[in-house]
N, CA, C and O atoms as a Tripos MOL2 file, in Angstrom:
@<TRIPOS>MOLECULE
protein
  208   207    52     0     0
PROTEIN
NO_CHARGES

@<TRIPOS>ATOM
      1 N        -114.4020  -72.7980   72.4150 N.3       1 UNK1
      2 CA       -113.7530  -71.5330   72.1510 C.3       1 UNK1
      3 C        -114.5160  -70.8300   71.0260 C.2       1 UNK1
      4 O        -114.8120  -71.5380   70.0630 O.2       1 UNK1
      5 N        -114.8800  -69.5420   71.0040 N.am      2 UNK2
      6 CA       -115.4620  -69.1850   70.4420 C.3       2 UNK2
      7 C        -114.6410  -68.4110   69.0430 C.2       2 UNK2
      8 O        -113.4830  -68.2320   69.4230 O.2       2 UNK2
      9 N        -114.7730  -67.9550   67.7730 N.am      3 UNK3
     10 CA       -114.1310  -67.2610   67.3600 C.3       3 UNK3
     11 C        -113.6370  -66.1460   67.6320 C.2       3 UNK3
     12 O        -112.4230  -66.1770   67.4300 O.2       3 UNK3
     13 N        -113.9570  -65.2590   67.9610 N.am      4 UNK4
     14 CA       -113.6630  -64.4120   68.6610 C.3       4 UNK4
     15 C        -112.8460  -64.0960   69.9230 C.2       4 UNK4
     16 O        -112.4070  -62.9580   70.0890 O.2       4 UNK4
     17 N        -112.5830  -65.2910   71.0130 N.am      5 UNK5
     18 CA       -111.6560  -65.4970   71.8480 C.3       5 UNK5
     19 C        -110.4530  -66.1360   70.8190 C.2       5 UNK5
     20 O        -109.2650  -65.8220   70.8840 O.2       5 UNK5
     21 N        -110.8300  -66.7560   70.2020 N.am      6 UNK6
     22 CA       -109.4250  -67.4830   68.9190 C.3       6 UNK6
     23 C        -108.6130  -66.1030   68.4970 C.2       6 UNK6
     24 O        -107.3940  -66.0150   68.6490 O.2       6 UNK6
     25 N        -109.4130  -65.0500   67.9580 N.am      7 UNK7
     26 CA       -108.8070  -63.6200   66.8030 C.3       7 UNK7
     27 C        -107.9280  -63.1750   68.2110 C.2       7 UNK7
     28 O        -106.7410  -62.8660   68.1080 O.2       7 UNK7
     29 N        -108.7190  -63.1740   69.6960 N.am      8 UNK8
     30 CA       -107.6430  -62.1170   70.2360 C.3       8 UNK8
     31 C        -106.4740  -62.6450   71.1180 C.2       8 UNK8
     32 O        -105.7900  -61.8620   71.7770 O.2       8 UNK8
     33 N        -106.2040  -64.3250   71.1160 N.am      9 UNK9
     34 CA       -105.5420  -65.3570   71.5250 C.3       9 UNK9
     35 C        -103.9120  -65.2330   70.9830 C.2       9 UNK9
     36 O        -102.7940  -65.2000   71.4960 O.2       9 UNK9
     37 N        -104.6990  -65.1730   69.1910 N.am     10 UNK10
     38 CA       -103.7340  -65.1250   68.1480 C.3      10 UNK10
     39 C        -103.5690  -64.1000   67.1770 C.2      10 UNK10
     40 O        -103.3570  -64.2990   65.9810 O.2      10 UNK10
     41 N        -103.6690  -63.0550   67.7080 N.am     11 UNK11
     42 CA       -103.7900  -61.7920   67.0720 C.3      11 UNK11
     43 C        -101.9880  -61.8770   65.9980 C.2      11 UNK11
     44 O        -102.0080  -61.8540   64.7670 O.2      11 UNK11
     45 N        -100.8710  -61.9520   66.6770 N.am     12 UNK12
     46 CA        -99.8550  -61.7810   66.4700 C.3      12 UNK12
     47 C         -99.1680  -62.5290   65.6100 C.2      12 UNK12
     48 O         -98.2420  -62.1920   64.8720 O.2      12 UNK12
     49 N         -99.8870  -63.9930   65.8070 N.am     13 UNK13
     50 CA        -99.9130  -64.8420   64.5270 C.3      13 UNK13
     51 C        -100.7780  -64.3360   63.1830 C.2      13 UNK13
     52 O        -100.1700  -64.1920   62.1230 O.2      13 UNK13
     53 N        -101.9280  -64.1240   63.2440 N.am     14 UNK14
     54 CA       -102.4950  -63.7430   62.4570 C.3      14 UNK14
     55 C        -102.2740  -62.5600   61.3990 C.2      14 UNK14
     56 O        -102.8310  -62.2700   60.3400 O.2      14 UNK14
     57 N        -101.1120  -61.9390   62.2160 N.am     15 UNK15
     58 CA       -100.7440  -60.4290   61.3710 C.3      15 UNK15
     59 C         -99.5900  -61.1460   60.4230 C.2      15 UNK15
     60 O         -99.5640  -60.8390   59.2310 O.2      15 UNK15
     61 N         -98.5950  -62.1410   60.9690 N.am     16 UNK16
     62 CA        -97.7440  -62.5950   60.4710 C.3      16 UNK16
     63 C         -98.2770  -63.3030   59.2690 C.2      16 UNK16
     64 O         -97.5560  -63.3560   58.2730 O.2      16 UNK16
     65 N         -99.3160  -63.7860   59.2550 N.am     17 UNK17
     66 CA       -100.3170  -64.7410   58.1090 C.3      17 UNK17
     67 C        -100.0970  -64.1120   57.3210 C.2      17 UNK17
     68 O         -99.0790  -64.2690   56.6460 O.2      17 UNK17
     69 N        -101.1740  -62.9290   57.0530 N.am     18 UNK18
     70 CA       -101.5740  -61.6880   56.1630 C.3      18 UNK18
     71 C        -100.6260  -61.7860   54.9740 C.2      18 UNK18
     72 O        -100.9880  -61.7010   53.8000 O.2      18 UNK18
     73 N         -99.1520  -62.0090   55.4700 N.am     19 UNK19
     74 CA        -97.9110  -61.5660   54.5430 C.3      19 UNK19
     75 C         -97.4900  -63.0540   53.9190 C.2      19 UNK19
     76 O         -96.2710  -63.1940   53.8310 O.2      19 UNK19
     77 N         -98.3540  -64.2860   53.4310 N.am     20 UNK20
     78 CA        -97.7520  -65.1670   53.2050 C.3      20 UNK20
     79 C         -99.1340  -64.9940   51.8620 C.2      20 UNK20
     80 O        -100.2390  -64.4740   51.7080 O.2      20 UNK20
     81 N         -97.9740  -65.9520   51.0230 N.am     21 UNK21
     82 CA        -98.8820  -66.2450   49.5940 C.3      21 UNK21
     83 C         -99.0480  -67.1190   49.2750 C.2      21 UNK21
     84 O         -98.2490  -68.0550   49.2560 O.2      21 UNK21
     85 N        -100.5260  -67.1020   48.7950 N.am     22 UNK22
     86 CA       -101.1140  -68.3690   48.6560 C.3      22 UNK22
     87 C        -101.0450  -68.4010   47.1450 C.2      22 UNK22
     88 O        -101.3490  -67.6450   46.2220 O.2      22 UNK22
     89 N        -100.2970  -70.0900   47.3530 N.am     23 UNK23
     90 CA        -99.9260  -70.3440   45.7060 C.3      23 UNK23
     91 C        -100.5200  -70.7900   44.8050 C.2      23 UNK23
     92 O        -100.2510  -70.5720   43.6230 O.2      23 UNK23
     93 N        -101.7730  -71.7570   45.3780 N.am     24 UNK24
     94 CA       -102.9010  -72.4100   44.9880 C.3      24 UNK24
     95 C        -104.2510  -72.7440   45.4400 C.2      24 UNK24
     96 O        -104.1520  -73.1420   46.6010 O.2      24 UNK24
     97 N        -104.9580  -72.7550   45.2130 N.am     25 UNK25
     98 CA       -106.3920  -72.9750   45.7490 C.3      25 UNK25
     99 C        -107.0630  -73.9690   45.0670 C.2      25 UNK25
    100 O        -107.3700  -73.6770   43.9120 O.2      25 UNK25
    101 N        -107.5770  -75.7800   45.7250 N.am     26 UNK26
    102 CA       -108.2450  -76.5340   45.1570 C.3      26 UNK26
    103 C        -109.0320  -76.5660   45.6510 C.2      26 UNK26
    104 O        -109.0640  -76.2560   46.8420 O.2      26 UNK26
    105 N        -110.4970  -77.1210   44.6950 N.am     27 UNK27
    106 CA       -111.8630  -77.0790   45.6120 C.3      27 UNK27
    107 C        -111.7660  -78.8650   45.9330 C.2      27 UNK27
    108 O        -112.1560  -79.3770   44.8840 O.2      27 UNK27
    109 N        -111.5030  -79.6960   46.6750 N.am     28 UNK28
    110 CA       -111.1660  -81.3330   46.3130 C.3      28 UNK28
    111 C        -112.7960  -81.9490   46.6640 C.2      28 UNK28
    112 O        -113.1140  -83.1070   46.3910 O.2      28 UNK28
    113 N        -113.7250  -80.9660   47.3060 N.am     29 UNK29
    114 CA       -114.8080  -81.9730   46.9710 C.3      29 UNK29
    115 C        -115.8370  -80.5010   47.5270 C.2      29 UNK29
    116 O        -115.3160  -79.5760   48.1490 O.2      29 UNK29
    117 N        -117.1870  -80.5200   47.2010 N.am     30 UNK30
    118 CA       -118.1150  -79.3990   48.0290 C.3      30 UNK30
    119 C        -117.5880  -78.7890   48.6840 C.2      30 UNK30
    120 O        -116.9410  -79.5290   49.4250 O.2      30 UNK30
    121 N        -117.4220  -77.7400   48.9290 N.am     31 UNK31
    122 CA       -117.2560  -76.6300   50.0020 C.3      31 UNK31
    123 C        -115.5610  -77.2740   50.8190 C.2      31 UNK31
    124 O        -115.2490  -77.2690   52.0100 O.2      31 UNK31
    125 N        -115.0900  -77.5670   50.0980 N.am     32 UNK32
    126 CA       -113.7130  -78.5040   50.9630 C.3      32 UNK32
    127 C        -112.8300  -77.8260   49.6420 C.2      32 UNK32
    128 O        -113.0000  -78.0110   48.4370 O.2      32 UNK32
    129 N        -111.6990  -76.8690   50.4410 N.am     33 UNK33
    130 CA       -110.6830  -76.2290   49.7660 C.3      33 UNK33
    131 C        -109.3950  -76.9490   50.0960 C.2      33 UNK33
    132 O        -109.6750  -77.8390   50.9000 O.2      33 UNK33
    133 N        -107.9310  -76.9430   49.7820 N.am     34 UNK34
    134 CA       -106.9810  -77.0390   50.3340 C.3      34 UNK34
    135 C        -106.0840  -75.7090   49.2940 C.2      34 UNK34
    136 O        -106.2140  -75.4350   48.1010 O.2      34 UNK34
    137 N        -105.0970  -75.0510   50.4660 N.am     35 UNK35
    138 CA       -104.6970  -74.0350   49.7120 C.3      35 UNK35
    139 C        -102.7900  -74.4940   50.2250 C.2      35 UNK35
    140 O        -102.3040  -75.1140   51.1720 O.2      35 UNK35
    141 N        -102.2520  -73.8370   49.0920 N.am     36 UNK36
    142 CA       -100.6970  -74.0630   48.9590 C.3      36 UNK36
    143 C         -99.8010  -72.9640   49.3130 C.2      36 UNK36
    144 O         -99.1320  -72.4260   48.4310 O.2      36 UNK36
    145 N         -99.7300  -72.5730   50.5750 N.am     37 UNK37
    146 CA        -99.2730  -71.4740   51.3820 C.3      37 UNK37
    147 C         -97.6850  -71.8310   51.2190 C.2      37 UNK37
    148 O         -97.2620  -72.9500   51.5090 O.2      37 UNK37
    149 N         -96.6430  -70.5410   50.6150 N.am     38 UNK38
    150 CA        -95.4990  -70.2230   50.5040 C.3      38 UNK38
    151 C         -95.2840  -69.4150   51.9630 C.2      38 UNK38
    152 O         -96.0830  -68.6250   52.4660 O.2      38 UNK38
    153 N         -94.0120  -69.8220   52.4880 N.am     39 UNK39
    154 CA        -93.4650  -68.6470   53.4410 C.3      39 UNK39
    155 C         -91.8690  -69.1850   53.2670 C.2      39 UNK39
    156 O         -91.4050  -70.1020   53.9430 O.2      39 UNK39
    157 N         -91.1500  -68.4710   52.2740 N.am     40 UNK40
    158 CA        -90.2010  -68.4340   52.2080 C.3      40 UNK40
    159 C         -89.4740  -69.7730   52.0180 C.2      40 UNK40
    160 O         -90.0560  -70.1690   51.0080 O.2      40 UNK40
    161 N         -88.6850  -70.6230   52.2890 N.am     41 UNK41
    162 CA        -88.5560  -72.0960   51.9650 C.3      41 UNK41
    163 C         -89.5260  -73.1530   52.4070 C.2      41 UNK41
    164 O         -89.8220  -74.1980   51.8280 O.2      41 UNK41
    165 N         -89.9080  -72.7330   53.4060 N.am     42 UNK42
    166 CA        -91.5280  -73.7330   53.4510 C.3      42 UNK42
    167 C         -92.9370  -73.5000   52.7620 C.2      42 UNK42
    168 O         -93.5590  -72.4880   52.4400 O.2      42 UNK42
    169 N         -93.2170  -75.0770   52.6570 N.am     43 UNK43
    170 CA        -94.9080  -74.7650   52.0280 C.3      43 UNK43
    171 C         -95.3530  -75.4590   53.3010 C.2      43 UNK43
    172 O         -94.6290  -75.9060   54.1910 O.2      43 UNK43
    173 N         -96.9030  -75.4690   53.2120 N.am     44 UNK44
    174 CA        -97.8600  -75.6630   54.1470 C.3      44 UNK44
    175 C         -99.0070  -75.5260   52.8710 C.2      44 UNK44
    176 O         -99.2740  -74.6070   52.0970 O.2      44 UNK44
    177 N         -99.5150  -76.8390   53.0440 N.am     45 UNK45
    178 CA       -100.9550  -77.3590   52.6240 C.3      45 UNK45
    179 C        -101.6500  -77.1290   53.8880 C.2      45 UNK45
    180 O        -101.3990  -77.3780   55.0670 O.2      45 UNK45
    181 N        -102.9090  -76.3960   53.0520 N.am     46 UNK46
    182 CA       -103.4760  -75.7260   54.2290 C.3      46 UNK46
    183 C        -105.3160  -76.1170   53.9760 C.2      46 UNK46
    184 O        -105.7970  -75.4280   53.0770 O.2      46 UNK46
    185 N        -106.1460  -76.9280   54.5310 N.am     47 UNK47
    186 CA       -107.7440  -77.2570   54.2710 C.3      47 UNK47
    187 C        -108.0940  -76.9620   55.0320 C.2      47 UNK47
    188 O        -107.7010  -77.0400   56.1960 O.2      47 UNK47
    189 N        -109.5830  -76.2120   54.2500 N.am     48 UNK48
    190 CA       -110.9110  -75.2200   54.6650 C.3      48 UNK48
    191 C        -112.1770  -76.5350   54.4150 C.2      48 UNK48
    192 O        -112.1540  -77.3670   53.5080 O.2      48 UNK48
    193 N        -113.0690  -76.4260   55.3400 N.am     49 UNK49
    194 CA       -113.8510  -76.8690   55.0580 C.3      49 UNK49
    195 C        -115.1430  -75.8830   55.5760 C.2      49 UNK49
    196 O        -115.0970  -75.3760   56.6970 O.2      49 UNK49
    197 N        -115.7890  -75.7550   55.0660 N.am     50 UNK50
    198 CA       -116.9970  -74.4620   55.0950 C.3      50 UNK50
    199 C        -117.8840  -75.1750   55.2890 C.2      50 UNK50
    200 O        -118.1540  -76.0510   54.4670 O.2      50 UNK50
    201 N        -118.6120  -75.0100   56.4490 N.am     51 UNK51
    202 CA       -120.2890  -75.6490   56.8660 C.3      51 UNK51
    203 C        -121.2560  -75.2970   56.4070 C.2      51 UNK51
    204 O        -121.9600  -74.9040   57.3370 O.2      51 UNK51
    205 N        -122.0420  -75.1270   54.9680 N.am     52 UNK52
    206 CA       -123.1940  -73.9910   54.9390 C.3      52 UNK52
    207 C        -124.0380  -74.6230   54.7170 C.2      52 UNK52
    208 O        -125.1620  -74.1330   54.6040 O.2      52 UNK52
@<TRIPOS>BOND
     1     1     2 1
     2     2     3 1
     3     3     4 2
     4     3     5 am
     5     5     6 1
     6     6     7 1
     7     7     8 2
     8     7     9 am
     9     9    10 1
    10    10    11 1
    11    11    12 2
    12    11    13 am
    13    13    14 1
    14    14    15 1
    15    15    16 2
    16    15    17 am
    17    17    18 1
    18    18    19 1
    19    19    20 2
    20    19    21 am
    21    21    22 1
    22    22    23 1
    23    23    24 2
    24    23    25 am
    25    25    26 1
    26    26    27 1
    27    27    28 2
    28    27    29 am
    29    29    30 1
    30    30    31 1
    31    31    32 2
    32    31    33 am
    33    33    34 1
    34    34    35 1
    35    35    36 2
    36    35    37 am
    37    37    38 1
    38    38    39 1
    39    39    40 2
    40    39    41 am
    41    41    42 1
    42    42    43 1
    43    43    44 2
    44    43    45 am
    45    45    46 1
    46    46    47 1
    47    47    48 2
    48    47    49 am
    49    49    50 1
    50    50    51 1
    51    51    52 2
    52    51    53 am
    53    53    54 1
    54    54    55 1
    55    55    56 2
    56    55    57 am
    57    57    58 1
    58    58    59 1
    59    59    60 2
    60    59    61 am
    61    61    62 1
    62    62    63 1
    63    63    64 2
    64    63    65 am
    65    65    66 1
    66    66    67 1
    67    67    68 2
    68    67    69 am
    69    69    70 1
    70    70    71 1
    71    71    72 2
    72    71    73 am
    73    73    74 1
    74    74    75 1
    75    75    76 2
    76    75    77 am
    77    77    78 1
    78    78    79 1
    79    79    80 2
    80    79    81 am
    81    81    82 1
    82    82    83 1
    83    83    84 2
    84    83    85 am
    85    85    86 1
    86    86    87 1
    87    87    88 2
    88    87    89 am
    89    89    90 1
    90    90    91 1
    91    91    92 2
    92    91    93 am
    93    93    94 1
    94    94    95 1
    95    95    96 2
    96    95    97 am
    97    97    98 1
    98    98    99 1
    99    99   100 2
   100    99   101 am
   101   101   102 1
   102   102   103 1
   103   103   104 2
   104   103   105 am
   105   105   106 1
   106   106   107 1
   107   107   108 2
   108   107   109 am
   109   109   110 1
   110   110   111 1
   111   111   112 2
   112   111   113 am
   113   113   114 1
   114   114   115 1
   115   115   116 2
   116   115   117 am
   117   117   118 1
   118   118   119 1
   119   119   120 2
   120   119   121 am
   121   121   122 1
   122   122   123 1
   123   123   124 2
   124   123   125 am
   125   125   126 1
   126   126   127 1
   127   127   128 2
   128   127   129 am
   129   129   130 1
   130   130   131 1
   131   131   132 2
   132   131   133 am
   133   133   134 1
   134   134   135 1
   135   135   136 2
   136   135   137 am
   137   137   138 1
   138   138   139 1
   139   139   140 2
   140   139   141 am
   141   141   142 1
   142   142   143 1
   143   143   144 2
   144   143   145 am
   145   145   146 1
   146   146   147 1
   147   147   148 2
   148   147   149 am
   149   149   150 1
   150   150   151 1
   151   151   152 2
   152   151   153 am
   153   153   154 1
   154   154   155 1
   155   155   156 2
   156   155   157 am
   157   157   158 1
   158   158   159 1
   159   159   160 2
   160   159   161 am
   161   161   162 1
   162   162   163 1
   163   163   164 2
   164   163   165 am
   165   165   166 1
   166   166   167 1
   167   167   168 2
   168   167   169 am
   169   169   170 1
   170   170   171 1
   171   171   172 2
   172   171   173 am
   173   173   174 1
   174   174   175 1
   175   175   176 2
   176   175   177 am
   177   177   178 1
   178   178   179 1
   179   179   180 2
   180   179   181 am
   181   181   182 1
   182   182   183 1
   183   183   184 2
   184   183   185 am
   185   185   186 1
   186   186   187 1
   187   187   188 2
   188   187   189 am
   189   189   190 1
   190   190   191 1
   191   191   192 2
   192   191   193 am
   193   193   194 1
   194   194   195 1
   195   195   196 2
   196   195   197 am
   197   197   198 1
   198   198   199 1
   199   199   200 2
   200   199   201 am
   201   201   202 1
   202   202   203 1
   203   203   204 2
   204   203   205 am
   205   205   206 1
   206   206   207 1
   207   207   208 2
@<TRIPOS>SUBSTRUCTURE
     1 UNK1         2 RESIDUE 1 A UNK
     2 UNK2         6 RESIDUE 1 A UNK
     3 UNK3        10 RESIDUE 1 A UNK
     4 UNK4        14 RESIDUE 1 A UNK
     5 UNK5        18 RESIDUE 1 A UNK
     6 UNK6        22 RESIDUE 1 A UNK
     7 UNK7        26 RESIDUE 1 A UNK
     8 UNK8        30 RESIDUE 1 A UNK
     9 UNK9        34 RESIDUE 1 A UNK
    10 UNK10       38 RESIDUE 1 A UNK
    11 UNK11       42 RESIDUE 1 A UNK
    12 UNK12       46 RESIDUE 1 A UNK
    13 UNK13       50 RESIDUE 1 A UNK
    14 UNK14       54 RESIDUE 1 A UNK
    15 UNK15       58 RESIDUE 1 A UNK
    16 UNK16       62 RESIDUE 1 A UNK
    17 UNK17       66 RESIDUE 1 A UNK
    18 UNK18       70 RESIDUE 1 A UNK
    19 UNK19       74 RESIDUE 1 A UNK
    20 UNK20       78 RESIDUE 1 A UNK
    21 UNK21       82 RESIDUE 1 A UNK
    22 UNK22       86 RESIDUE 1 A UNK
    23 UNK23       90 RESIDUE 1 A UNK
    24 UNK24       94 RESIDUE 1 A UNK
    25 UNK25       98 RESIDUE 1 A UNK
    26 UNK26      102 RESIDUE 1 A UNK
    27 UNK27      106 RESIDUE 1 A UNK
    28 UNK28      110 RESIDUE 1 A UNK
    29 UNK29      114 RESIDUE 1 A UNK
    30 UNK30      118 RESIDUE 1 A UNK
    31 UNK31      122 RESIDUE 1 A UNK
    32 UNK32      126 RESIDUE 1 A UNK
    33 UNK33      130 RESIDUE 1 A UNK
    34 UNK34      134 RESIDUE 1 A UNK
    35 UNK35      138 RESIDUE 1 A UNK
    36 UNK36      142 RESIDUE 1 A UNK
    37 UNK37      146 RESIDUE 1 A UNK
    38 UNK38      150 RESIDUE 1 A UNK
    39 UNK39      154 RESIDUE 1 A UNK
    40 UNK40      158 RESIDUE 1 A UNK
    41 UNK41      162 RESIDUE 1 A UNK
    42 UNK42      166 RESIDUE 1 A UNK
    43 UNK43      170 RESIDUE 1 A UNK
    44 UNK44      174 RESIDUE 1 A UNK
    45 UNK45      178 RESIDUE 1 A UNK
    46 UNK46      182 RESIDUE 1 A UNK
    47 UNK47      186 RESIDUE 1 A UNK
    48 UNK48      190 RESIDUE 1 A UNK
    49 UNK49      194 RESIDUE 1 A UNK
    50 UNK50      198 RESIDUE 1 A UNK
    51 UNK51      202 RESIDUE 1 A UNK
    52 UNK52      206 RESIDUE 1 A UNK
Protein backbone atom coordinates (compact mmCIF):
# COMPACT_ATOMS: atom_id res chain seq x y z
CA UNK A 1 0.00 0.00 0.00
CA UNK A 2 1.35 2.95 -0.89
CA UNK A 3 1.05 6.24 1.12
CA UNK A 4 -0.95 7.84 -0.74
CA UNK A 5 -3.69 5.08 -1.23
CA UNK A 6 -3.41 5.03 2.94
CA UNK A 7 -4.28 9.39 3.02
CA UNK A 8 -7.37 8.65 0.72
CA UNK A 9 -8.52 5.19 2.52
CA UNK A 10 -8.48 7.24 5.77
CA UNK A 11 -9.11 10.59 4.98
CA UNK A 12 -12.00 10.82 7.70
CA UNK A 13 -9.96 9.40 10.34
CA UNK A 14 -7.29 11.56 9.73
CA UNK A 15 -9.36 14.85 10.03
CA UNK A 16 -10.60 13.48 13.36
CA UNK A 17 -6.64 13.13 14.39
CA UNK A 18 -5.79 16.79 13.62
CA UNK A 19 -8.03 17.69 16.82
CA UNK A 20 -6.25 15.48 19.41
CA UNK A 21 -3.26 16.67 21.66
CA UNK A 22 -0.26 15.53 21.92
CA UNK A 23 0.87 15.53 25.49
CA UNK A 24 4.34 14.33 25.14
CA UNK A 25 7.01 13.54 22.82
CA UNK A 26 10.04 11.00 23.71
CA UNK A 27 12.94 10.41 21.51
CA UNK A 28 13.56 6.49 23.33
CA UNK A 29 16.42 5.70 21.03
CA UNK A 30 17.68 7.32 17.22
CA UNK A 31 15.07 8.46 15.17
CA UNK A 32 12.42 6.26 17.44
CA UNK A 33 9.73 8.72 19.02
CA UNK A 34 6.76 7.62 21.18
CA UNK A 35 4.14 10.37 21.61
CA UNK A 36 1.28 10.65 24.49
CA UNK A 37 -1.93 11.37 22.54
CA UNK A 38 -5.01 12.78 24.80
CA UNK A 39 -8.59 12.35 23.32
CA UNK A 40 -10.72 13.12 25.98
CA UNK A 41 -10.64 10.19 28.73
CA UNK A 42 -8.36 8.10 26.70
CA UNK A 43 -4.59 8.16 26.13
CA UNK A 44 -2.89 6.31 23.36
CA UNK A 45 0.93 5.87 23.32
CA UNK A 46 1.63 6.38 20.03
CA UNK A 47 5.60 5.23 18.16
CA UNK A 48 7.25 6.78 15.13
CA UNK A 49 10.02 5.29 13.86
CA UNK A 50 11.69 7.35 10.92
CA UNK A 51 13.94 5.47 8.31
CA UNK A 52 16.61 8.02 7.17
Amino acid sequence: MTLTTFLKEHQAKLKTTQKLVVRDLDETSKNVFVAYVDENAKSYDVQLILDS
